[in-house]
MARLORO-308280 format. One line per 8 residues: number of its first residue (from 0); their letters; for each residue z, x, y of C-alpha. Coordinates in nm, 2 decimals. Layout:
N
NUM) A) Z/X/Y | ...
END
This chain:
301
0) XXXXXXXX) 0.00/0.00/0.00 | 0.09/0.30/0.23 | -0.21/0.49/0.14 | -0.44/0.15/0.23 | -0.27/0.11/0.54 | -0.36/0.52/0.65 | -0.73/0.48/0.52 | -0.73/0.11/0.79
8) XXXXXXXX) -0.58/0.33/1.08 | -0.82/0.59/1.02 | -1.13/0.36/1.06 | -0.99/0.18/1.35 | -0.95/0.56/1.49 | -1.33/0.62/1.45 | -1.46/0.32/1.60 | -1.39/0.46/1.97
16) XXXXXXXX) -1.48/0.76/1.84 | -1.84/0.67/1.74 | -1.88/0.48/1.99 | -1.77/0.77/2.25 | -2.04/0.99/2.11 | -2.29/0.68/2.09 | -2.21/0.68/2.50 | -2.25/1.06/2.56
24) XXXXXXXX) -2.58/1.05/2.36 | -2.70/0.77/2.56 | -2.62/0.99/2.89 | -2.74/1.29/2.78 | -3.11/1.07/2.71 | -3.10/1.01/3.05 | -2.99/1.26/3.18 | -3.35/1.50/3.00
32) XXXXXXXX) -3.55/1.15/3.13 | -3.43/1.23/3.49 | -3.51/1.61/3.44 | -3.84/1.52/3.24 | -3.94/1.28/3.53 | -4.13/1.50/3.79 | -4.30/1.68/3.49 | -4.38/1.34/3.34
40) XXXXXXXX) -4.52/1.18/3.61 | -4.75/1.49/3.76 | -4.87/1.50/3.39 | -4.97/1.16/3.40 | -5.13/1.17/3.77 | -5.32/1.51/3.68 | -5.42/1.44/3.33 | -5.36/1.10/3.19
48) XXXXXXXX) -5.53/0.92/3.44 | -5.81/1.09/3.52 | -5.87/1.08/3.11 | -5.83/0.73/3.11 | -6.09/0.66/3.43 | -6.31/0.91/3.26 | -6.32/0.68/2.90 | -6.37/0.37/3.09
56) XXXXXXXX) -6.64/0.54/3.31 | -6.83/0.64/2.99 | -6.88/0.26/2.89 | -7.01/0.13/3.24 | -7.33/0.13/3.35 | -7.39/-0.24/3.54 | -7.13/-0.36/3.33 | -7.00/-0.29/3.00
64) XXXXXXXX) -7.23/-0.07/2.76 | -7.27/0.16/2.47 | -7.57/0.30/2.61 | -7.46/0.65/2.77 | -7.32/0.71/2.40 | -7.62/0.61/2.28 | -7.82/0.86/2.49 | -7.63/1.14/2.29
72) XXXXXXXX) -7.74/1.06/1.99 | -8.09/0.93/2.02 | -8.24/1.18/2.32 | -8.36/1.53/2.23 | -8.17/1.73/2.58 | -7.87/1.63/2.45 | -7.90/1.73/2.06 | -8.02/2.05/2.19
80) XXXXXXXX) -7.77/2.12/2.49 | -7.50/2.04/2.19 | -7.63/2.27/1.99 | -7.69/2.51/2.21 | -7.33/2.51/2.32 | -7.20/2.55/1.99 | -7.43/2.82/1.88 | -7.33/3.01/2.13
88) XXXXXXXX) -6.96/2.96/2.12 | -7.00/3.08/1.76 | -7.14/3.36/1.81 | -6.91/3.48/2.13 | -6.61/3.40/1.84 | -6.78/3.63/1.63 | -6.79/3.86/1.83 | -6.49/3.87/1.99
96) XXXXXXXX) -6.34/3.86/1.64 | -6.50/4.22/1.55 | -6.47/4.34/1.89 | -6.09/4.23/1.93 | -5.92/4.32/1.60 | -5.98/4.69/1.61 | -5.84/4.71/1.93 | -5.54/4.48/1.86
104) XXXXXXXX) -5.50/4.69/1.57 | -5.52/4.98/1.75 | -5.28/4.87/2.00 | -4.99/4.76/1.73 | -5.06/5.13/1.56 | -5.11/5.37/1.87 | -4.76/5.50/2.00 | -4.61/5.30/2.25
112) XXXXXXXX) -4.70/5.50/2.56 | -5.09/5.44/2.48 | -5.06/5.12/2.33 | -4.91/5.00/2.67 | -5.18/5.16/2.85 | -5.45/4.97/2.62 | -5.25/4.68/2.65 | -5.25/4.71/3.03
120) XXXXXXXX) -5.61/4.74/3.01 | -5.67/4.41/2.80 | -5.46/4.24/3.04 | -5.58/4.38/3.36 | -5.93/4.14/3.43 | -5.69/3.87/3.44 | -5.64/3.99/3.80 | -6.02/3.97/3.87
128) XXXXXXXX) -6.21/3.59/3.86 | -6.43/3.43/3.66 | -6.67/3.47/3.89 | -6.66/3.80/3.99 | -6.70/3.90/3.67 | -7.02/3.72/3.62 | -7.16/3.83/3.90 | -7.07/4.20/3.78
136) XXXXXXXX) -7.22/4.14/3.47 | -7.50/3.99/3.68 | -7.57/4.28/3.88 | -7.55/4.53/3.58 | -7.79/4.41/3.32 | -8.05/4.28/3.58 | -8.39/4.46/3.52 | -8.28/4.71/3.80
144) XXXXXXXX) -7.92/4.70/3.73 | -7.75/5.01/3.58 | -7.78/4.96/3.23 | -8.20/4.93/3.20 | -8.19/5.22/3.43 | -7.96/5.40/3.20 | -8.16/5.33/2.90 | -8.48/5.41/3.07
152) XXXXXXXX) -8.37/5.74/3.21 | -8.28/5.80/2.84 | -8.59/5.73/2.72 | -8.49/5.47/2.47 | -8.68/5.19/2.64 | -9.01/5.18/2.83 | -8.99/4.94/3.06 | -8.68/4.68/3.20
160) XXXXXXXX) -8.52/4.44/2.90 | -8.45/4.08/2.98 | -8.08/4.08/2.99 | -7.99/3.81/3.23 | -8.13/3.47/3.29 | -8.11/3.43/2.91 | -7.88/3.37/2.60 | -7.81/3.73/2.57
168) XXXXXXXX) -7.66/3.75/2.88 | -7.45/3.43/2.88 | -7.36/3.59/2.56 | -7.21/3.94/2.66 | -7.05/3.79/3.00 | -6.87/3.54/2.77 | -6.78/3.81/2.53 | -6.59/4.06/2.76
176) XXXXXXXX) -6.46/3.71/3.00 | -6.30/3.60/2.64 | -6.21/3.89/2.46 | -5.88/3.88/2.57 | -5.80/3.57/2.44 | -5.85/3.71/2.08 | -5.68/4.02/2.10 | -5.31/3.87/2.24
184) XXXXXXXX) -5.28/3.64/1.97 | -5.39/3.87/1.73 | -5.13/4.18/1.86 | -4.90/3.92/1.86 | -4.91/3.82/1.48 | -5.03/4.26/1.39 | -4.66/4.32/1.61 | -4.45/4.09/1.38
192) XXXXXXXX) -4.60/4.21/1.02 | -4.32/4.39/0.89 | -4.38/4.80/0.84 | -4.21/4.79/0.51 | -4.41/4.56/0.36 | -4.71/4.84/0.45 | -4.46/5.17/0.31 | -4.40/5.00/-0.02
200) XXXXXXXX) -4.80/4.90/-0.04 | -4.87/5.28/0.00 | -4.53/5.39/-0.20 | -4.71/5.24/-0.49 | -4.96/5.46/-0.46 | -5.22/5.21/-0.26 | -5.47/5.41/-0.02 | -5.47/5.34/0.34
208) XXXXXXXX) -5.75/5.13/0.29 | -5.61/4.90/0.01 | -5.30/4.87/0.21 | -5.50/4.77/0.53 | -5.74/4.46/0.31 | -5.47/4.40/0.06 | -5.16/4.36/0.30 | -5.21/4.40/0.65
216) XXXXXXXX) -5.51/4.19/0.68 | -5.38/3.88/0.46 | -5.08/3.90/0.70 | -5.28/3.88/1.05 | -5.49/3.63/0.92 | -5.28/3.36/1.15 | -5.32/3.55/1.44 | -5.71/3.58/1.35
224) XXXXXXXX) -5.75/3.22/1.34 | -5.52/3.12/1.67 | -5.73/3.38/1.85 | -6.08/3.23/1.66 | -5.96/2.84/1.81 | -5.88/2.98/2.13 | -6.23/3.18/2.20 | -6.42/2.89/2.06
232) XXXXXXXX) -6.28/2.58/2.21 | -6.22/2.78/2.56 | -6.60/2.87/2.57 | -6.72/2.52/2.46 | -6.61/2.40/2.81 | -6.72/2.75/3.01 | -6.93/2.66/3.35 | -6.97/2.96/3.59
240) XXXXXXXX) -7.11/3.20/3.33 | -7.35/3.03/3.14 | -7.50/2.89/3.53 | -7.50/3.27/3.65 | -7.60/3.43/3.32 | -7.83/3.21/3.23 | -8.02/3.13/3.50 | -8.10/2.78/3.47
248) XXXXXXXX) -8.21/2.82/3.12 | -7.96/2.87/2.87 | -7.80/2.47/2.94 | -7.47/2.44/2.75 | -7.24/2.12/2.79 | -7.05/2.17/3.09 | -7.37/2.21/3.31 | -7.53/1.90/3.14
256) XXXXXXXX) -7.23/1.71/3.27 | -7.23/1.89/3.58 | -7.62/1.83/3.65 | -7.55/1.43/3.55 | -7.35/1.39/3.87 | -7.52/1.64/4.11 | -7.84/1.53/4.08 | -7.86/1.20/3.94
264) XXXXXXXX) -7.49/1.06/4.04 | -7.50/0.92/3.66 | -7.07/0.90/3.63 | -7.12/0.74/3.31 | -7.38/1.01/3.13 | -7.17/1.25/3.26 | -6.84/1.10/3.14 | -6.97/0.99/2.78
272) XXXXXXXX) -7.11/1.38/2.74 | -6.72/1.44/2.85 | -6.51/1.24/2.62 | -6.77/1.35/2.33 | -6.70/1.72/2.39 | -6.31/1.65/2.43 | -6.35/1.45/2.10 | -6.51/1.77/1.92
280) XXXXXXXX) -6.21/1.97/2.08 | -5.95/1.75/1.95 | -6.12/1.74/1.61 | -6.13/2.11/1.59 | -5.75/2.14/1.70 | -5.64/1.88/1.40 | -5.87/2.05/1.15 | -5.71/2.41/1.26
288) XXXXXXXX) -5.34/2.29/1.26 | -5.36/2.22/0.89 | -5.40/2.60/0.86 | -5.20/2.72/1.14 | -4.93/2.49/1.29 | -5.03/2.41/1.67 | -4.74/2.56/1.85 | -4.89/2.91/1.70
296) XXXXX) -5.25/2.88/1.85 | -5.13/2.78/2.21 | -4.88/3.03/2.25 | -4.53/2.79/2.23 | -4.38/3.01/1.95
END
């Protein structure tokens, strides 16, 4: 009877108590929604919104319609400006993939004094535009620019290559614009592979090589394909360089969109080619993050 009477006191005890923390959850909720507010609602002003006027634009035309969809599927400028901007996004991730990992790898394995110095380096355009960087790339493989007057002087070439006003040149601008967004990510996953892992590959008696394509590479794999999202879904959506570079000839997405409301003030072309292009960047995001989580490829962890 004595015991039944402790365990009743004992639940009555915990009521206030549940309810107490109940209260103090319930303030500390608000309390993050009150902190979360300003970044909530410039979030929605900046982003939200204009995504949600952009959707509805892409359905009006005089009224509802499917037809600026329908455009995208059925007229030839729009295949081939979508498959233009996705051949050449794969090939810049290519190539920022065999450029990048040898110098990410040489920056995890260098000592520290020059690995900071290459680092530096990788870092240091980031204090230089977009633009300016076309435009040097501009002014260095036009037919006089310093590089056919390099090769010529040389004697490698006989007369001025087309380097500009072409793919090739969107291509190589892009390249060295982006390269940096494949080596962070990847000296950030070469930087956490633990060294032991490599001394007891080559305690075993594994050469330098096998330990490299049996360990090390396996390992930086994740870093390989967070820096191969970044470079691709980044230069889907690149503007300045592919207008510079290519000269009004090599038309990617971005300028499609662009042209749509410059010079025929079509809002709804340029909106549907929009929310297509951020659908292909979503999908691409979801099918990545079933290999590596998301937090990974943007950086958050």
């Amino acid at each position: 009877m004595a015991t039944t009477m402790v365990h009743k006191l004992d639940d009555t005890a915990s009521i206030p108590q549940s309810r107490a923390s109940t209260d103090y959850q319930r303030q500390e909720q608000r309390l993050m929604f009150c902190l979360l507010s300003p970044a909530i609602a410039v979030v929605t002003l900046l982003l939200v919104l204009p995504m949600g006027w952009l959707v509805v634009q892409s359905f009006y035309h005089d009224g509802f319609t499917l037809q600026n969809y329908s455009r995208i599927f059925t007229e030839a400028i729009y295949w081939n400006t979508f498959s233009l901007t996705f051949k050449v996004s794969l090939i810049v991730t290519v190539l920022a993939v065999l450029l990048g990992y040898p110098i990410a790898y040489a920056i995890t394995v260098l000592p520290r004094r020059w690995s900071l110095l290459v680092l530096a380096l990788v870092i240091l355009p980031f204090w230089t535009s977009v633009l300016v960087r076309a435009y040097a790339w501009l002014i260095l493989l036009q037919r006089s620019g310093l590089v056919n007057k390099s090769l010529l002087g040389i004697g490698l070439i006989d007369k001025p290559l087309a380097l500009v006003h072409n793919e090739l040149g969107t291509i190589i601008a892009t390249v060295h614009i982006l390269l940096p967004f494949m080596i962070l990510p990847l000296y950030a996953t070469m930087q956490k592979i633990p060294r032991d892992l490599l001394m007891a590959g080559a305690s075993l008696g594994a050469s330098p090589a096998l330990v490299f394509f049996r360990v090390f590479l396996p390992l930086s794999m994740s870093g390989v394909i967070a820096g191969t999202t970044l470079v691709f879904v980044l230069c889907l959506g690149f503007y300045i360089t592919p207008e510079l570079m290519g000269g009004g000839r090599t038309i990617m997405a971005s300028m499609l969109v662009s042209r749509n409301i410059e010079l025929y003030s079509d809002w709804g072309a340029a909106s549907a080619v929009s929310v297509v292009l951020l659908l292909c960047v979503l999908l691409i995001f979801q099918l990545v993050s079933r290999l590596v989580p998301l937090e990974k490829i943007l950086g958050v962890k």
